[in-house]
N, CA and C atoms of all chains as a GROMACS GRO file, in nm:
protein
  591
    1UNK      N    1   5.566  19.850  -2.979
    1UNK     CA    2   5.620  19.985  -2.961
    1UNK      C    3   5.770  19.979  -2.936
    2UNK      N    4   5.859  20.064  -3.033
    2UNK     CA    5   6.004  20.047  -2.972
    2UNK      C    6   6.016  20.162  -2.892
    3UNK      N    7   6.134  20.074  -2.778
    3UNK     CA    8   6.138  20.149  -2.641
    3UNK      C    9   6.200  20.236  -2.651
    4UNK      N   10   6.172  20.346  -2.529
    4UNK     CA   11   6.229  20.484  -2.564
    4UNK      C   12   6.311  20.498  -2.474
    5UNK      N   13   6.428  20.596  -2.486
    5UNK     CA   14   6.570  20.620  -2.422
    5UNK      C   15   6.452  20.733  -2.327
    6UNK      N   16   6.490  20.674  -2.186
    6UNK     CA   17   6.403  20.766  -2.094
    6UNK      C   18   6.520  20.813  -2.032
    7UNK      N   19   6.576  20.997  -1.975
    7UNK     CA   20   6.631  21.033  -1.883
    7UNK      C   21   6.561  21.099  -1.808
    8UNK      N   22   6.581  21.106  -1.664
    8UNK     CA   23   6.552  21.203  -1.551
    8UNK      C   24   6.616  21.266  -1.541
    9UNK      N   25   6.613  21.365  -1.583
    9UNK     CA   26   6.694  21.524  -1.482
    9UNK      C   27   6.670  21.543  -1.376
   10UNK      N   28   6.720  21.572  -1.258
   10UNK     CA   29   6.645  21.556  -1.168
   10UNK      C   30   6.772  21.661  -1.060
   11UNK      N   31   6.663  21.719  -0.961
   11UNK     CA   32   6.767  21.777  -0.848
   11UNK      C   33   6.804  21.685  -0.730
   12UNK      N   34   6.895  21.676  -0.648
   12UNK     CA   35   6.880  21.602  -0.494
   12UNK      C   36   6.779  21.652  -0.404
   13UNK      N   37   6.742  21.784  -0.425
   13UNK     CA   38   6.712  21.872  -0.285
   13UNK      C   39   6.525  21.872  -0.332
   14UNK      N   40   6.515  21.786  -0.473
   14UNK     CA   41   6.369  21.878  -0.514
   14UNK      C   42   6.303  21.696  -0.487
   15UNK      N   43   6.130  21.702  -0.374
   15UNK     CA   44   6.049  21.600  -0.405
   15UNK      C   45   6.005  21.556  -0.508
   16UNK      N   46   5.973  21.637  -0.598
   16UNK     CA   47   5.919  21.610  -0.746
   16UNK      C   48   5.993  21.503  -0.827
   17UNK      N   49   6.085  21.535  -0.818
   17UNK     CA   50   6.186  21.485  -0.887
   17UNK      C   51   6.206  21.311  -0.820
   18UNK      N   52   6.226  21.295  -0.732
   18UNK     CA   53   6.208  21.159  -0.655
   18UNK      C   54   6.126  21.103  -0.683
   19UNK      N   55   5.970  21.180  -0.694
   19UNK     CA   56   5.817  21.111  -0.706
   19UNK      C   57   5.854  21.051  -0.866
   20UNK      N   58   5.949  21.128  -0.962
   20UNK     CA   59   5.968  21.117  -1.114
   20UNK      C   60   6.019  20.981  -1.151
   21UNK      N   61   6.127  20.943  -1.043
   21UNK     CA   62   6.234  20.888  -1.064
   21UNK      C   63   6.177  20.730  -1.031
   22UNK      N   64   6.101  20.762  -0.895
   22UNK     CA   65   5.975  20.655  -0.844
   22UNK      C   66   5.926  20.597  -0.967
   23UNK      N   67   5.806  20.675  -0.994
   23UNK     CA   68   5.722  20.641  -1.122
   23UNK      C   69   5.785  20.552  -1.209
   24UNK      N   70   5.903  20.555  -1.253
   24UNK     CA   71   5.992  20.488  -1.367
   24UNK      C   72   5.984  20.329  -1.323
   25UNK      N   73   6.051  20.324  -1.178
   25UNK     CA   74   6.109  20.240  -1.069
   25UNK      C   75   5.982  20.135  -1.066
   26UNK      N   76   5.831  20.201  -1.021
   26UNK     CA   77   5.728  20.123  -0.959
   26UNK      C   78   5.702  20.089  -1.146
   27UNK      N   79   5.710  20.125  -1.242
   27UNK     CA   80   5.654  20.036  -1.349
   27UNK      C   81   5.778  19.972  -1.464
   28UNK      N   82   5.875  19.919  -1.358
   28UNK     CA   83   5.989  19.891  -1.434
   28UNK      C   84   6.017  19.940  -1.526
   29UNK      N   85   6.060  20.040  -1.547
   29UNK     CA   86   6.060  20.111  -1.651
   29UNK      C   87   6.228  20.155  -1.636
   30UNK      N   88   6.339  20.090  -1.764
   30UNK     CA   89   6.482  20.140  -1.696
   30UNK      C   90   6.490  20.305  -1.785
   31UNK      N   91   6.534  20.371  -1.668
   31UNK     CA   92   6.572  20.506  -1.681
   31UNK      C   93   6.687  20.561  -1.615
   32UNK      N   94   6.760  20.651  -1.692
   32UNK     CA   95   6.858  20.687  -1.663
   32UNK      C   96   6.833  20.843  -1.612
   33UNK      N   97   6.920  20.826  -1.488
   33UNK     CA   98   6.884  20.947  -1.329
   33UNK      C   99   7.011  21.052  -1.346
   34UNK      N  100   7.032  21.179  -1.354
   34UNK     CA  101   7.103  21.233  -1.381
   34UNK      C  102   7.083  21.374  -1.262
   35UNK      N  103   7.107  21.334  -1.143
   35UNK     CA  104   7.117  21.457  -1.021
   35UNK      C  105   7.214  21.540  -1.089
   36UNK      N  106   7.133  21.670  -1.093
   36UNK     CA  107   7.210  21.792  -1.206
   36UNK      C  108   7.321  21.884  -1.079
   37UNK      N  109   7.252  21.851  -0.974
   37UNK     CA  110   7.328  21.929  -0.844
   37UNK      C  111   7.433  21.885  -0.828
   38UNK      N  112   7.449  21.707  -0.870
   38UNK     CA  113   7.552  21.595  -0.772
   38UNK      C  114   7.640  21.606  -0.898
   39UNK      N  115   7.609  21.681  -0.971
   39UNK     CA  116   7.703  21.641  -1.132
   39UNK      C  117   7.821  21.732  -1.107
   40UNK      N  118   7.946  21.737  -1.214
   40UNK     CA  119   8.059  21.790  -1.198
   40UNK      C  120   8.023  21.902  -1.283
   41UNK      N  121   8.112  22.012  -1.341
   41UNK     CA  122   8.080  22.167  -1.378
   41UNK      C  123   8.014  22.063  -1.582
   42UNK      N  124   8.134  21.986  -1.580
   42UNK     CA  125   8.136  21.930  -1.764
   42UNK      C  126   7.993  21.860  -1.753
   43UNK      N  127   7.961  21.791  -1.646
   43UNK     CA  128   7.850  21.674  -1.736
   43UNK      C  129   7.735  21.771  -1.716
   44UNK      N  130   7.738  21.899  -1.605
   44UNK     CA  131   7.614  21.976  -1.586
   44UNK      C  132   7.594  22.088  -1.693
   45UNK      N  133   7.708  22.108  -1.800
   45UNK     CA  134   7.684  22.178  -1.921
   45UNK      C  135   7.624  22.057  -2.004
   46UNK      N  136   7.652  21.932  -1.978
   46UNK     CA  137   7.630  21.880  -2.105
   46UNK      C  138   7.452  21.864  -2.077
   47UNK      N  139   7.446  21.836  -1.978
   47UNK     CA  140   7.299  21.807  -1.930
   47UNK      C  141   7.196  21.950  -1.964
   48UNK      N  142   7.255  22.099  -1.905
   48UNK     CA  143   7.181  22.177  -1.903
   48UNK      C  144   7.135  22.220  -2.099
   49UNK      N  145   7.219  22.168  -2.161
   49UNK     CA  146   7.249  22.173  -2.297
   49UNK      C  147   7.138  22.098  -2.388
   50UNK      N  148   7.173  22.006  -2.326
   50UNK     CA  149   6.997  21.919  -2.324
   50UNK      C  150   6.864  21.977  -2.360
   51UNK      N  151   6.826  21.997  -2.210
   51UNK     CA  152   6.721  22.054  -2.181
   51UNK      C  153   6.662  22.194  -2.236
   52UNK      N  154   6.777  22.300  -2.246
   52UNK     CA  155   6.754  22.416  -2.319
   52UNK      C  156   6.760  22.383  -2.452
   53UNK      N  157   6.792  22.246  -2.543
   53UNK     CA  158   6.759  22.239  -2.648
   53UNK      C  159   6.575  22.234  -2.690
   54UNK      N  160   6.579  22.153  -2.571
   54UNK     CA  161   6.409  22.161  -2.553
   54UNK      C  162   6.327  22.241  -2.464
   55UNK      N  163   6.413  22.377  -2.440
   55UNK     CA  164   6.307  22.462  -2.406
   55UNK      C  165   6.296  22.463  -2.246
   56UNK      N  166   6.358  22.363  -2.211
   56UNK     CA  167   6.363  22.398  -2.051
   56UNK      C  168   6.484  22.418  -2.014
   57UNK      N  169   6.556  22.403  -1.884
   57UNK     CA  170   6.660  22.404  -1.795
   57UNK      C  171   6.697  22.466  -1.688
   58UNK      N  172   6.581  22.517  -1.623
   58UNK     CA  173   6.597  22.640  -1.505
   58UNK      C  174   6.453  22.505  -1.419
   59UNK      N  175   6.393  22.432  -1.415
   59UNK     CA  176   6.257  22.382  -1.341
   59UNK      C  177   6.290  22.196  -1.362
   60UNK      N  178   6.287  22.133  -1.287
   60UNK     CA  179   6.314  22.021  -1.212
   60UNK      C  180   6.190  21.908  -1.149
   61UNK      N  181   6.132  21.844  -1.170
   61UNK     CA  182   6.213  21.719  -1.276
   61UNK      C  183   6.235  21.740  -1.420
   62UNK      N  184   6.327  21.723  -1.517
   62UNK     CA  185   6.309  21.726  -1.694
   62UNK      C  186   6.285  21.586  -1.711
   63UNK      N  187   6.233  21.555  -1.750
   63UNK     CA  188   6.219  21.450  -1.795
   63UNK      C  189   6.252  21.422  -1.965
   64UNK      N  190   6.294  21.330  -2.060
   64UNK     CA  191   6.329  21.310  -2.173
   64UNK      C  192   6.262  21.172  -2.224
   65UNK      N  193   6.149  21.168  -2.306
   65UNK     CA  194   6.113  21.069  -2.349
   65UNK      C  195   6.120  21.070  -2.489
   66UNK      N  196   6.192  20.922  -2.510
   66UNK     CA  197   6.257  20.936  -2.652
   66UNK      C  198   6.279  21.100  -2.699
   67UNK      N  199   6.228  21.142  -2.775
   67UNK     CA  200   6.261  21.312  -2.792
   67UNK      C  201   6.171  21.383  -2.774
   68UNK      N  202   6.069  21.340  -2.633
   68UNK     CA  203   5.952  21.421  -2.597
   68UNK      C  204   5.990  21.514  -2.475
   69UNK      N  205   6.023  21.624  -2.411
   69UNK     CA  206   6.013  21.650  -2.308
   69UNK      C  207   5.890  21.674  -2.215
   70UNK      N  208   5.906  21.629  -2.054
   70UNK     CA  209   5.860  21.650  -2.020
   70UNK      C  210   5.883  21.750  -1.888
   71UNK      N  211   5.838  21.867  -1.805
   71UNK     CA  212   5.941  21.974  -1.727
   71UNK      C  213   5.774  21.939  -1.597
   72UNK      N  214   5.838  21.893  -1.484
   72UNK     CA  215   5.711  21.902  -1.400
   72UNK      C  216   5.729  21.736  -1.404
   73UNK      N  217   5.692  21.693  -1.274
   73UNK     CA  218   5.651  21.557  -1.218
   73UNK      C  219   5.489  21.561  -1.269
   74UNK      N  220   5.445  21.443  -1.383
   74UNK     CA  221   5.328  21.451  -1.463
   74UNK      C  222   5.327  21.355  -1.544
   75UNK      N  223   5.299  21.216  -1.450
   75UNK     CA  224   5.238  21.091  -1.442
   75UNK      C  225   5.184  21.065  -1.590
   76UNK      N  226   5.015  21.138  -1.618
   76UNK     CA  227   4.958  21.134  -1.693
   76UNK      C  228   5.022  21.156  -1.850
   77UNK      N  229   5.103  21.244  -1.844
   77UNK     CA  230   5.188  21.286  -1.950
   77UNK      C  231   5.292  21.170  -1.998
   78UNK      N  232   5.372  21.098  -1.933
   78UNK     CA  233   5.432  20.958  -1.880
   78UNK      C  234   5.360  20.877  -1.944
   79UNK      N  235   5.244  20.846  -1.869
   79UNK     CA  236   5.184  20.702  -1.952
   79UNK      C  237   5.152  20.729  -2.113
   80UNK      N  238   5.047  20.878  -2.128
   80UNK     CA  239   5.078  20.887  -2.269
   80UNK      C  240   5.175  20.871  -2.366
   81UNK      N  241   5.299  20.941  -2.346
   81UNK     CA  242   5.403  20.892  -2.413
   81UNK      C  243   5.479  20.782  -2.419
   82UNK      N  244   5.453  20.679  -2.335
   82UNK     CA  245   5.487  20.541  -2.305
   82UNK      C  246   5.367  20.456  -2.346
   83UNK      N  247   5.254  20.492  -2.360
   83UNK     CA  248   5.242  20.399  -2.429
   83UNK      C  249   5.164  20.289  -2.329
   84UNK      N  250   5.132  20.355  -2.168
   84UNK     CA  251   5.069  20.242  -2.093
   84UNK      C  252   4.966  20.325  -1.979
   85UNK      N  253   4.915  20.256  -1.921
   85UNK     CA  254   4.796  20.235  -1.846
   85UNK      C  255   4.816  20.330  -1.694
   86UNK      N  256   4.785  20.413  -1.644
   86UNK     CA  257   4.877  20.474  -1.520
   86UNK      C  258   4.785  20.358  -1.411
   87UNK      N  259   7.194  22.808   1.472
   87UNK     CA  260   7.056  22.749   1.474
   87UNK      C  261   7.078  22.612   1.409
   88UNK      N  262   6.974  22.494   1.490
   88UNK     CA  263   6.983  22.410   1.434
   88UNK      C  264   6.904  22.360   1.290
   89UNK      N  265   6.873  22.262   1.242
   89UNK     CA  266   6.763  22.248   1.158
   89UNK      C  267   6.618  22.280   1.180
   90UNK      N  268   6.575  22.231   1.267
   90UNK     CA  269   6.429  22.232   1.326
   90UNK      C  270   6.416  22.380   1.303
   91UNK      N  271   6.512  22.486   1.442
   91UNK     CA  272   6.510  22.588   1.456
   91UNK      C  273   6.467  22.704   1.331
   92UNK      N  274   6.521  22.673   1.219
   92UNK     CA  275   6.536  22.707   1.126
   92UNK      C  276   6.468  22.718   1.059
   93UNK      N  277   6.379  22.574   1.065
   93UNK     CA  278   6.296  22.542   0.964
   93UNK      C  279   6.148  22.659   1.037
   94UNK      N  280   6.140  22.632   1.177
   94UNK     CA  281   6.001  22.674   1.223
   94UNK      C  282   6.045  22.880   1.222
   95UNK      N  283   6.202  22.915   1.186
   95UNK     CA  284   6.181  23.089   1.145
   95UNK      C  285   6.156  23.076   1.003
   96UNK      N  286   6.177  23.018   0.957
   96UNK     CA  287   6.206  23.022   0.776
   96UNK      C  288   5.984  22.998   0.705
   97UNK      N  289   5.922  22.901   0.826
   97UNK     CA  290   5.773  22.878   0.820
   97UNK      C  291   5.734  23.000   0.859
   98UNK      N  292   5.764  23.063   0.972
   98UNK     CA  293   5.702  23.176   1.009
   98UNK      C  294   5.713  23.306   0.904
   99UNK      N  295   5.799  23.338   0.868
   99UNK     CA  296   5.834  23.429   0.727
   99UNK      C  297   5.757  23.412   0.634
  100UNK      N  298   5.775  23.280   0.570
  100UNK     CA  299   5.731  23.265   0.456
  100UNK      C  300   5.554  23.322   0.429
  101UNK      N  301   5.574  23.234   0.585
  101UNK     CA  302   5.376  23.276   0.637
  101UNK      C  303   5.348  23.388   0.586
  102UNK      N  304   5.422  23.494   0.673
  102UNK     CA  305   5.387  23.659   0.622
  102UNK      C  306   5.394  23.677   0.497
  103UNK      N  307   5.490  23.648   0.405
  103UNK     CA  308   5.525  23.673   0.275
  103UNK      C  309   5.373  23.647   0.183
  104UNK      N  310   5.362  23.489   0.206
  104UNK     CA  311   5.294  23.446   0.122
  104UNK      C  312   5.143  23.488   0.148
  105UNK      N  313   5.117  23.451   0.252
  105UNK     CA  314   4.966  23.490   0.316
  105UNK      C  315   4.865  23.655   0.239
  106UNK      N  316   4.944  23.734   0.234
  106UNK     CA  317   4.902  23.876   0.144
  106UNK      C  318   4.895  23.841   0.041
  107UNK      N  319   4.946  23.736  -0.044
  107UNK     CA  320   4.925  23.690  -0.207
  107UNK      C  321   4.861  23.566  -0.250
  108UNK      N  322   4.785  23.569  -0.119
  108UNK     CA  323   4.674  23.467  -0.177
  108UNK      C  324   4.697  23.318  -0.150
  109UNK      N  325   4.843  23.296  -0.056
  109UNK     CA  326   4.930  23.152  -0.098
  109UNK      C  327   4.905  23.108   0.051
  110UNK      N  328   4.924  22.975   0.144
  110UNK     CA  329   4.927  22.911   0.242
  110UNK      C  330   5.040  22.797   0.186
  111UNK      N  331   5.088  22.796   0.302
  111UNK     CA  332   5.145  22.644   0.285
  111UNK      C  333   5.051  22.518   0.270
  112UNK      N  334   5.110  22.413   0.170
  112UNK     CA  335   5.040  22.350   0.108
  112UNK      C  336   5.029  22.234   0.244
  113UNK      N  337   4.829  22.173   0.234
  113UNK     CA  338   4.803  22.096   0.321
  113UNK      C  339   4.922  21.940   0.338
  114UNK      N  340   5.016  21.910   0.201
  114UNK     CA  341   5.057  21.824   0.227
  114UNK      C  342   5.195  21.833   0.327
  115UNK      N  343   5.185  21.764   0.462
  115UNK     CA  344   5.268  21.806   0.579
  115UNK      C  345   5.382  21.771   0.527
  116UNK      N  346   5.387  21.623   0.473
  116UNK     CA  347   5.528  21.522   0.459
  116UNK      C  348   5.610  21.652   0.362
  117UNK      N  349   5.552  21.701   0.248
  117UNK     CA  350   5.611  21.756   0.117
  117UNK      C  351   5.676  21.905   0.209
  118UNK      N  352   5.576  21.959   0.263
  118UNK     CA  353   5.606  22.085   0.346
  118UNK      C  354   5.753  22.047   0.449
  119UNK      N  355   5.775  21.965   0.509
  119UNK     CA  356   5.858  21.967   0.581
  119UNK      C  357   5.982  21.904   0.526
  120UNK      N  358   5.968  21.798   0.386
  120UNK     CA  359   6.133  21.786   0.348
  120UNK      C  360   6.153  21.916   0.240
  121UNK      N  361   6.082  21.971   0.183
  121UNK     CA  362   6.116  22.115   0.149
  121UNK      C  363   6.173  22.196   0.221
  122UNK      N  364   6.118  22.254   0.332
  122UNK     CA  365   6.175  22.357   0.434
  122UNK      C  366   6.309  22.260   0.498
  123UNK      N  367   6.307  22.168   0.484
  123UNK     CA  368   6.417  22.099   0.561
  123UNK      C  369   6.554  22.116   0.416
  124UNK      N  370   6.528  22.088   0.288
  124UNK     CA  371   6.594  22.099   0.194
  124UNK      C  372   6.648  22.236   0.133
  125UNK      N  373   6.542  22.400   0.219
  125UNK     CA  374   6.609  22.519   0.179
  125UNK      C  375   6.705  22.510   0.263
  126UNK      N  376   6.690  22.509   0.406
  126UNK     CA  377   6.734  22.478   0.542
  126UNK      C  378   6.845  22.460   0.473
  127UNK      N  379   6.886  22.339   0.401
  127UNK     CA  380   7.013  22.340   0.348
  127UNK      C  381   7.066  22.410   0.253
  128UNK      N  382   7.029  22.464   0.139
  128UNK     CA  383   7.052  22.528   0.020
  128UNK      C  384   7.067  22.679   0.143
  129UNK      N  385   7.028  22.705   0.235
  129UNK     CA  386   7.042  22.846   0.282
  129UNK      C  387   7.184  22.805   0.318
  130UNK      N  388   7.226  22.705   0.422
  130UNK     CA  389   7.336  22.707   0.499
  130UNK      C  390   7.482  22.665   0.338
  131UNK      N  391   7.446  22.641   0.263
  131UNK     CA  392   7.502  22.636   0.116
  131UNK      C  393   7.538  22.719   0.071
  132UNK      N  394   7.413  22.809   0.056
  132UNK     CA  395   7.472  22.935  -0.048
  132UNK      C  396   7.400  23.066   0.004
  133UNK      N  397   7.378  23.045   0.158
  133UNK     CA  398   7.351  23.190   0.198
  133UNK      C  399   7.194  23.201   0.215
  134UNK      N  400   7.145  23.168   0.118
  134UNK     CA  401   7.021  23.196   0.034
  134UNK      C  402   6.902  23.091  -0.005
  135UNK      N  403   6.780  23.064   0.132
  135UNK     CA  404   6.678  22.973   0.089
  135UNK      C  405   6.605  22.967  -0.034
  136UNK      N  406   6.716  22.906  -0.152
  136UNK     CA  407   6.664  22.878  -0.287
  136UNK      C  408   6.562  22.781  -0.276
  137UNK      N  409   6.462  22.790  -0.371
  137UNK     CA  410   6.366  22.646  -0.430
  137UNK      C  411   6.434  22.525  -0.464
  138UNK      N  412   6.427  22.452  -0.369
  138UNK     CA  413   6.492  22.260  -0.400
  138UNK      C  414   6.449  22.216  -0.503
  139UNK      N  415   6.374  22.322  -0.639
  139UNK     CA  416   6.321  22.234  -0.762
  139UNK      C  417   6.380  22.356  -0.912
  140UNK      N  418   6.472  22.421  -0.872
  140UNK     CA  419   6.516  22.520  -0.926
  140UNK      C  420   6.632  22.513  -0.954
  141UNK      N  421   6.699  22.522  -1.068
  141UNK     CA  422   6.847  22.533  -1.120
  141UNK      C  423   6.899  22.643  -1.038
  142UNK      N  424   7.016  22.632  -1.005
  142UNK     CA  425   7.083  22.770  -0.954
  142UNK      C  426   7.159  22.793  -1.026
  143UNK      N  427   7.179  22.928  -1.097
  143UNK     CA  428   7.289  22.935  -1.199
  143UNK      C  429   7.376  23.010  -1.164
  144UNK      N  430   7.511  23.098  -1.248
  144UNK     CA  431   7.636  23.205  -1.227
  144UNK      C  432   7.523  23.320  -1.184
  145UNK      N  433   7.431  23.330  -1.209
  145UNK     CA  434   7.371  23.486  -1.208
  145UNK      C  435   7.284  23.536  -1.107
  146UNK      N  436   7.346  23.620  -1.056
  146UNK     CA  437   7.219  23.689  -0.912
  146UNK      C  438   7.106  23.721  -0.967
  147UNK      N  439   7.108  23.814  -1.058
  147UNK     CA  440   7.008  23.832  -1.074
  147UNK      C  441   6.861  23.717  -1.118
  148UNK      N  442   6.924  23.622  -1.177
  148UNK     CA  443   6.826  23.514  -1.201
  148UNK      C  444   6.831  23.432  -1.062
  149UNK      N  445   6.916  23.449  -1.037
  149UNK     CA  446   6.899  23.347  -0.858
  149UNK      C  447   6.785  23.397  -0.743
  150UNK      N  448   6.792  23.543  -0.794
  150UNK     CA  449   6.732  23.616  -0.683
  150UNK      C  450   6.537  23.597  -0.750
  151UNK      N  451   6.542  23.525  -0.838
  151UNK     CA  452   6.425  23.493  -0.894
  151UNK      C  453   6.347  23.378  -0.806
  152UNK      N  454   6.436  23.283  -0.804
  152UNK     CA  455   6.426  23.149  -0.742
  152UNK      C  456   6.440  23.136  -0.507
  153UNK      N  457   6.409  23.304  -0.511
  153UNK     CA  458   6.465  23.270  -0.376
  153UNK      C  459   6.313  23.266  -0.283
  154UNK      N  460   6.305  23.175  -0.185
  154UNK     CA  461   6.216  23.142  -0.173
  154UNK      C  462   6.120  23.236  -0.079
  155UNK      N  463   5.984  23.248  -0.048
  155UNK     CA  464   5.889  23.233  -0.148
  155UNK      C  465   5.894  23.338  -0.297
  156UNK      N  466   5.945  23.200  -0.412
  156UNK     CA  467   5.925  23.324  -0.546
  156UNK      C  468   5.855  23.373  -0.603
  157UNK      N  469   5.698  23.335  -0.552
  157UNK     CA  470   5.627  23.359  -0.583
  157UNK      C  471   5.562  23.509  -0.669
  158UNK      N  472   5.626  23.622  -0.610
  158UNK     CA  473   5.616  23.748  -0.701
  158UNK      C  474   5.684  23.720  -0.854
  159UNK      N  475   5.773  23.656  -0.884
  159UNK     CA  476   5.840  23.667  -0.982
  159UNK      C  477   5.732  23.559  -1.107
  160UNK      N  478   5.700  23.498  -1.068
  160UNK     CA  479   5.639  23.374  -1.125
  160UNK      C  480   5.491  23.346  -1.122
  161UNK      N  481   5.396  23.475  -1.120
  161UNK     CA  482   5.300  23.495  -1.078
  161UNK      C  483   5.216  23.432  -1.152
  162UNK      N  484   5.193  23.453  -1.258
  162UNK     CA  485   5.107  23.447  -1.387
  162UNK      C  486   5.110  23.259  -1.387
  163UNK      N  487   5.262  23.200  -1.341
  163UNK     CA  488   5.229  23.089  -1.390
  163UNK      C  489   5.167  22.997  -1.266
  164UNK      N  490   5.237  23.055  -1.127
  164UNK     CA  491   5.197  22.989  -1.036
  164UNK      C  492   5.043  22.977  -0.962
  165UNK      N  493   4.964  23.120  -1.017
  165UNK     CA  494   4.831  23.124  -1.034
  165UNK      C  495   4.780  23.028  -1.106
  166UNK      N  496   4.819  22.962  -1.228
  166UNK     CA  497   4.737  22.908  -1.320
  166UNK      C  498   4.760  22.757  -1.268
  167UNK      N  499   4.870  22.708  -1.196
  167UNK     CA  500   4.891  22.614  -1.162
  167UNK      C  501   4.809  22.573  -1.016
  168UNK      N  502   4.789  22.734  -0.930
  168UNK     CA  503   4.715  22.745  -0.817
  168UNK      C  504   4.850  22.646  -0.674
  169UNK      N  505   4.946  22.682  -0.748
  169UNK     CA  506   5.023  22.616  -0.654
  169UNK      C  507   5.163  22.702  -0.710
  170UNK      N  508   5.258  22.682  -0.667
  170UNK     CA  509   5.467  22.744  -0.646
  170UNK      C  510   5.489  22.641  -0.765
  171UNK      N  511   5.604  22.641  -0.769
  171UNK     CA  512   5.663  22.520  -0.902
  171UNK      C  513   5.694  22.404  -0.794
  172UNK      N  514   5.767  22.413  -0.656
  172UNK     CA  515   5.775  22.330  -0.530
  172UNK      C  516   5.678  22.264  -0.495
  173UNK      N  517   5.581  22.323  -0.507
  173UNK     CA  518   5.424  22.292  -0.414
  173UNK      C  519   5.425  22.340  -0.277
  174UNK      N  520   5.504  22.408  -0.216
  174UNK     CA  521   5.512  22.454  -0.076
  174UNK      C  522   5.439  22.547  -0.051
  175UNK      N  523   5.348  22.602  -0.163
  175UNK     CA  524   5.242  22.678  -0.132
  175UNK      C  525   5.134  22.649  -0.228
  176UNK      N  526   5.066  22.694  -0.162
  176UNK     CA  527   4.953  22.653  -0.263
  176UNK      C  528   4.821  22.784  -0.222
  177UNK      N  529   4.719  22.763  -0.363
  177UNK     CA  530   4.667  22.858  -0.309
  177UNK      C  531   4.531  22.839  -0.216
  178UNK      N  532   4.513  22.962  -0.115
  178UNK     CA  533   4.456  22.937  -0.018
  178UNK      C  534   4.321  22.842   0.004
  179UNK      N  535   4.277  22.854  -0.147
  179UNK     CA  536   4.074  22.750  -0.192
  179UNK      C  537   4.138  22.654  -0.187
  180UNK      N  538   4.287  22.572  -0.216
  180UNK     CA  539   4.266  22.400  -0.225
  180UNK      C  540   4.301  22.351  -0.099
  181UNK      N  541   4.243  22.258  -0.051
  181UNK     CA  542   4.211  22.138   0.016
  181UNK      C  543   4.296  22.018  -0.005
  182UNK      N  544   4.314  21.990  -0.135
  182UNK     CA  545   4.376  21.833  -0.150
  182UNK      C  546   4.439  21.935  -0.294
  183UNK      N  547   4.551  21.922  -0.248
  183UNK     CA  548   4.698  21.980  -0.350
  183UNK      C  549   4.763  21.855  -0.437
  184UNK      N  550   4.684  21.726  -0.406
  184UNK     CA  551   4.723  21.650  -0.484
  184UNK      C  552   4.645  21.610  -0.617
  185UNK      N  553   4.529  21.712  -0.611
  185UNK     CA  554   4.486  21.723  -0.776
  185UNK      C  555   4.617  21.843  -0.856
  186UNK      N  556   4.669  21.939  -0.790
  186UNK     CA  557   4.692  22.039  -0.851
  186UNK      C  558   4.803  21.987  -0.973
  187UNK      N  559   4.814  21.989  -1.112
  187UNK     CA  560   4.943  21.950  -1.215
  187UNK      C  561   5.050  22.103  -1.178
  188UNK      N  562   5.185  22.021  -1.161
  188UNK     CA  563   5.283  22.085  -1.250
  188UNK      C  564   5.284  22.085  -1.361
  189UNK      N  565   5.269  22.188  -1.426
  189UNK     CA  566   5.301  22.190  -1.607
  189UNK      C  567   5.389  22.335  -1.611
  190UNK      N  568   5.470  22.324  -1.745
  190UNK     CA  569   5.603  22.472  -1.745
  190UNK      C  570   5.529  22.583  -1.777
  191UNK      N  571   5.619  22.666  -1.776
  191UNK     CA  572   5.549  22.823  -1.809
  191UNK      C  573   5.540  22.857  -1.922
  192UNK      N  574   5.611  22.759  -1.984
  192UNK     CA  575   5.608  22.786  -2.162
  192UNK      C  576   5.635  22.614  -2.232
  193UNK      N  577   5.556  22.636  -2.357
  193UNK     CA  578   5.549  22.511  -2.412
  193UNK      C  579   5.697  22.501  -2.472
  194UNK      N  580   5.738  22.351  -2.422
  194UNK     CA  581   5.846  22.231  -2.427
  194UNK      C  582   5.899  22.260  -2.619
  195UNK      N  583   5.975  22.228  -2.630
  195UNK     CA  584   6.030  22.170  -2.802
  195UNK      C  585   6.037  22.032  -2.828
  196UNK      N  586   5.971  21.966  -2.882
  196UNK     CA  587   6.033  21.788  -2.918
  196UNK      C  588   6.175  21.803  -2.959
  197UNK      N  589   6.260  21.722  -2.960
  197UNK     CA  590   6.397  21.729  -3.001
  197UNK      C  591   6.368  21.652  -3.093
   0.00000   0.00000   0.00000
């Protein structure tokens, strides 16, 4: 399986989003973390730009697998699109 | 007011709010208390105990969507989920809130 460009969207202030960022962490999985709160006005257009391409950008964690989104901390959804075992 | 302080007026409110619509705070304590500890901040921020899992954008009127408990605004989806988009409430039949899925209110686009 070729590997997929994984990002987290993610808030500082939201648990979900931590539990998201976890998940990646506990199955070595490298992903790139993008706190949309901690961001400057430019990288948080470029980010929110993103996500409303795919339909989200207002709900936290986003998740980006290869070009799957995922909106909601959702494990099960994760391993399916990766490709492994939860 | 300090944090604590804050947190146990901001629990008591919500109580009333939510309690008539069917909602309790969710059995999980740990999740319940860095939430209320995380509006706690978003209030002393921007005035206003927003959802710690919610974009805040230029617009009141969409802000005032997200202010916590949002539950009126987001009804249809937070029923089906039986839980808030946060999880800080949940509804009053579950027991273990750690079956309940987040999923969005509308289906995703592949890019």
């Amino acid at each position: 399986m070729a590997e997929k460009k994984i990002t987290v969207y993610a808030l500082s202030t939201c648990p979900w989003c931590r539990k998201a960022k976890q998940f990646f962490k506990d199955h070595a999985i490298a992903a790139e973390e993008i706190d949309f709160d901690l961001c400057d006005s430019q990288k948080q257009q470029e980010a929110l730009a993103v996500m409303k391409k795919h339909g989200g950008g207002d709900s936290f964690p986003f998740v980006l697998i290869g070009s799957d989104p995922v909106e909601g901390f959702d494990p099960e959804r994760y391993c399916v699109l990766l490709g492994i075992q939860l | 007011m300090n944090v604590q302080a804050r947190k146990e007026a901001l629990r008591y409110f919500f109580r009333k709010v939510v309690d008539p619509l069917g909602y309790k705070f969710s059995p999980d304590t740990e999740l319940v208390e860095f939430s209320l500890e995380q509006e706690v901040a978003l209030e002393r921020k921007y005035g206003v105990p927003y959802c710690p899992c919610k974009r805040i954008s230029g617009s009141r009127s969409e802000n005032m969507k997200i202010v916590c408990p949002c539950i009126p605004y987001h009804r249809e989806h937070f029923d089906a989920m039986k839980r808030c988009w946060c999880g800080l409430f949940v509804h009053k039949d579950v027991t273990d809130p750690s079956k309940l899925k987040q999923f969005p209110a509308q289906p995703l686009k592949k890019g």
